[in-house]
C-alpha positions in Angstrom: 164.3 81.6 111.2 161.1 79.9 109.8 160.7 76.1 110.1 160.4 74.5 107.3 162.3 71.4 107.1 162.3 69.1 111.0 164.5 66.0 110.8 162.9 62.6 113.3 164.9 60.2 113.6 163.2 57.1 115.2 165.2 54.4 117.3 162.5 52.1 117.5 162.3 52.1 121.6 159.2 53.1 123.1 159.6 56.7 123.5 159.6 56.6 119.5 156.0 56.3 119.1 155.3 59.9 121.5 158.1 61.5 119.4 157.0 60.7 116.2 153.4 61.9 117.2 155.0 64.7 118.0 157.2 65.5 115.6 154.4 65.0 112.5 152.2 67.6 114.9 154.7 69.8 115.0 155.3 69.9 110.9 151.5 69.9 110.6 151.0 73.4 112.8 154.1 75.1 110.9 152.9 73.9 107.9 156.8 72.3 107.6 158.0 69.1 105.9 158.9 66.5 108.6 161.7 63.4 107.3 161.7 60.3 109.4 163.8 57.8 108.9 165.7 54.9 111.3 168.8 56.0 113.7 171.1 53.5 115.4 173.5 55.4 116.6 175.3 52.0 118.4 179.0 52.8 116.9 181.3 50.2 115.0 181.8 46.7 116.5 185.7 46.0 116.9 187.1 42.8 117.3 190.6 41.9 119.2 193.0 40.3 116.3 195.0 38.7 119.6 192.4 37.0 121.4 191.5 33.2 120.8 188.3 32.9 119.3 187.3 36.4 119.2 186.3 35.9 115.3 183.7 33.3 116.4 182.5 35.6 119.2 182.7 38.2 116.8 180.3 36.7 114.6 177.8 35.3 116.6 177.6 38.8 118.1 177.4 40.7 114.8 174.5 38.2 113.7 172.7 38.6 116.8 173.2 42.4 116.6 171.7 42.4 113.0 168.4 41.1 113.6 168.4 43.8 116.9 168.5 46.3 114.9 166.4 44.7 112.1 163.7 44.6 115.0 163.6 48.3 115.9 164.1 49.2 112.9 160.7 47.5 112.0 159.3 49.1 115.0 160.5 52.4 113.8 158.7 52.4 111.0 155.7 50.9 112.7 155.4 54.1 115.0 156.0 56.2 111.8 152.9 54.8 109.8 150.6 55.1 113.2 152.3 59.0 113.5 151.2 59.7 109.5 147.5 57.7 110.0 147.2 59.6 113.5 148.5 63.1 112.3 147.0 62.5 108.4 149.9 64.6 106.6 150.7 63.4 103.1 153.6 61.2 102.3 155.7 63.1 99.7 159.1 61.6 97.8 160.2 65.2 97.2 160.0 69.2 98.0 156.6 69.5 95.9 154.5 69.6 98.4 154.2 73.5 99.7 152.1 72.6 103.0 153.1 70.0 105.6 154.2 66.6 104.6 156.3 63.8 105.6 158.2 60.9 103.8 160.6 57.9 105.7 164.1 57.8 104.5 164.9 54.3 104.1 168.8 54.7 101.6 170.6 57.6 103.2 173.8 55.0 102.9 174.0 53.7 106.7 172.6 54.0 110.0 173.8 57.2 111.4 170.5 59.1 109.9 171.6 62.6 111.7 175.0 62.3 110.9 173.5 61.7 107.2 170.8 64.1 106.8 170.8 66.6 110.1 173.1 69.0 108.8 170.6 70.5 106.1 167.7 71.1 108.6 166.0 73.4 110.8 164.8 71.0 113.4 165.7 67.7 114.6 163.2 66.2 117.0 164.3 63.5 119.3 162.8 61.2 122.0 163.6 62.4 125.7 167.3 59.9 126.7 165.9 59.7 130.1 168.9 57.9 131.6 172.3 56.9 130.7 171.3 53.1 130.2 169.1 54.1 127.3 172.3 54.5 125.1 171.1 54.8 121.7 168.7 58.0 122.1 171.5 59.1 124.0 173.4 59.2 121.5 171.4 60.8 118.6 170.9 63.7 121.0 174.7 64.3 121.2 174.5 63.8 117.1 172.1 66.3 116.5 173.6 69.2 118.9 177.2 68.1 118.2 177.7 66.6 114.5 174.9 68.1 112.5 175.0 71.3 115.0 171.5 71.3 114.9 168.7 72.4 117.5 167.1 69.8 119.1 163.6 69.3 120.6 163.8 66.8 123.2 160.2 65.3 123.8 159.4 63.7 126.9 157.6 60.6 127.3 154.1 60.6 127.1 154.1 64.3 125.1 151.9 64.4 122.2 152.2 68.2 121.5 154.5 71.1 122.6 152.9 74.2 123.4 155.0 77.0 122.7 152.2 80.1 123.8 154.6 80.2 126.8 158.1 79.5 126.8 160.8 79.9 129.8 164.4 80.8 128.7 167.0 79.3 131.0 169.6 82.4 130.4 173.0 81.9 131.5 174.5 84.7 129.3 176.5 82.0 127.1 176.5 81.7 123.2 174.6 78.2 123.4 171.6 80.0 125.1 171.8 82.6 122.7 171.6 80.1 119.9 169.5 78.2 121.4 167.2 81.6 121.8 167.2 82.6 118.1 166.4 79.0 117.0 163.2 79.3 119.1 162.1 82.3 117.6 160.6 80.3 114.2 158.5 78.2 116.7 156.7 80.5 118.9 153.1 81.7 117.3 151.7 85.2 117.0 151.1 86.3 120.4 153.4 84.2 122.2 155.0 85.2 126.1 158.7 84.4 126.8 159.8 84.0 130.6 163.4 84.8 130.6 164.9 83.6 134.1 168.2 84.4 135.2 169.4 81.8 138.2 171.8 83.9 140.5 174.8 85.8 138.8 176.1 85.1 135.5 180.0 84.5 134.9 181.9 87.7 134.3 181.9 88.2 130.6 178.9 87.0 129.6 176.0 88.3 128.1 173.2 90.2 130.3 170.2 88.8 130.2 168.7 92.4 129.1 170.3 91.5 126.2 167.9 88.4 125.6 165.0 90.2 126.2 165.6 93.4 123.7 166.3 90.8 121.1 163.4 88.7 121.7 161.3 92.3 121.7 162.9 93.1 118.2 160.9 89.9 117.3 157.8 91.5 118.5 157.8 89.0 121.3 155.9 89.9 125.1 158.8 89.1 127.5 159.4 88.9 130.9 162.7 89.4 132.6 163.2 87.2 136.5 166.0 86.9 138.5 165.8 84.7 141.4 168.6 83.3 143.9 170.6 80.3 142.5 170.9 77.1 145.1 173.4 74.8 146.1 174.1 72.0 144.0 169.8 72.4 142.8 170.4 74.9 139.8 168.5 72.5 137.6 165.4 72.0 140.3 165.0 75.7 140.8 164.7 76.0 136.8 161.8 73.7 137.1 160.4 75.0 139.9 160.4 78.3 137.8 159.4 76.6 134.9 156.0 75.2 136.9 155.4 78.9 138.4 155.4 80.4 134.8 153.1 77.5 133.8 155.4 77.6 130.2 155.3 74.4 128.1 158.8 74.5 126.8 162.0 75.1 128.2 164.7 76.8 126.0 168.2 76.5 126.7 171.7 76.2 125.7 173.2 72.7 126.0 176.6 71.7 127.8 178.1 74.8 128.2 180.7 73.0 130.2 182.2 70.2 128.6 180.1 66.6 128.3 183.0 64.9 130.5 182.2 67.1 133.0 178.6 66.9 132.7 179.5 63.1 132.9 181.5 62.7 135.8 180.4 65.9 138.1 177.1 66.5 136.6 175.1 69.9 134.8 171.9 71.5 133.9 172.4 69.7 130.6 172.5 66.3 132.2 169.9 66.4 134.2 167.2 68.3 132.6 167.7 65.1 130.0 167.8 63.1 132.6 164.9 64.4 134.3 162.7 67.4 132.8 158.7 66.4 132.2 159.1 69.3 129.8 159.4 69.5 126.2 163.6 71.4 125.9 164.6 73.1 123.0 168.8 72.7 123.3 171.0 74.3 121.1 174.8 74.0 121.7 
């Protein structure tokens, strides 16, 4: 599928400003249209009816939660205007433009920006979660694979570009790497070489990972097939150990193929690539 429209949304932490460098590069070598705009993707606030006090409490914490997000939301927005003076893509209000362009979405009705926009895009690009304590890009990661059902490109700190001349597949013959396969296919350029590595054996029932690389050579696409020997409890570790031997600069794969509660409480690929990986992933669930 060919890129045209990527979704940033910014959460005004510090991993904002790499992403939205990245994101605007991105647009600017597919020639797409990038929109930015603020995500908070906190929740409601609920107060107990029962307990003494709780609609003082209640206030003074909603007040003090307001100018939070005020606050990153103004830092947002700061790290989109360096992004468009860094990148220099025009600012557009509407699709005009028919090279790559930007605009910030400031009246999409609330503050769940993917949950708003994400369903009617190609792309969403999103700031690297890192760890559990950063709850908010958390958050809009789950948003953008779960609620818009979008593919996401998850940019780890201190990324300014993604190089996608080399990319490693992480097959495990399910339907979210396939997806997750055929949304990359719009971002690889002319000439670009696809590592598809098979970690020990797949689950009866799913799909061979010939299978992966036929497609991808339908799409004209020089690919490599590798199987190496899975290891105990290190599945994730041996993908970037694999990763770092094909020297690729993105890492496709499918995202919780077991269930987020188990990612949670047992732990998965999923979790800790996004807990971990100083690689650009392109997830797709």
């Amino acid at each position: 599928m060919t890129i045209k429209h990527i979704l940033l949304p910014l959460t005004g932490e510090p991993s904002s400003t790499d992403a939205a460098i990245c994101g605007l590069t991105l647009a600017k070598e597919l020639g797409a249209h990038i929109t930015v705009g603020y995500e908070d993707e906190i929740g409601p606030l609920y107060v107990t009816p029962d307990l003494a006090g709780s609609a003082v409490v209640y206030s003074m914490f909603y007040e003090e939660m307001i100018k939070v997000r005020s606050e990153r939301k103004k830092l947002a927005r700061q790290h989109f205007d360096h992004a468009v003076s860094a990148i220099r893509l025009p600012i557009v209000s509407a699709p005009t433009c028919q090279k790559a362009s930007t605009m910030w979405v400031d009246d999409h009705g609330n503050d769940d920006f993917v949950a708003a926009v994400g369903a009617l895009t190609d792309l969403v690009v999103l700031a690297s979660p890192a760890s559990r304590t950063t709850a908010v890009a958390w958050n809009v990661v789950e948003e953008a694979l779960f609620h818009a059902r979008r593919p996401a490109l998850i940019v780890p700190v201190n990324a300014k570009v993604v190089d996608f001349s080399h990319v490693l597949v992480a097959w495990n013959g399910s339907i979210e790497a396939a997806n997750a396969v055929s949304h990359a296919i719009g971002l690889l350029p002319p000439g670009a070489k696809v590592t598809v590595l098979q970690i020990g054996d797949l689950r009866p029932g799913r799909m061979a990972a010939q299978r992966a690389v036929d497609y991808l050579g339908w799409h004209s696409l020089e690919t490599e097939l590798r199987r190496v020997p899975d290891r105990s409890h290190a599945t994730s570790q041996v993908l970037i150990e694999e990763a770092r031997r094909a020297k690729a600069g993105c890492i496709v794969m499918g995202a919780y193929t077991h269930s987020r509660t188990r990612e949670m409480l047992m732990g998965g690929v999923t979790d800790f690539m996004l807990r971990h990986s100083d690689y650009p992933l392109l997830m797709a669930h």
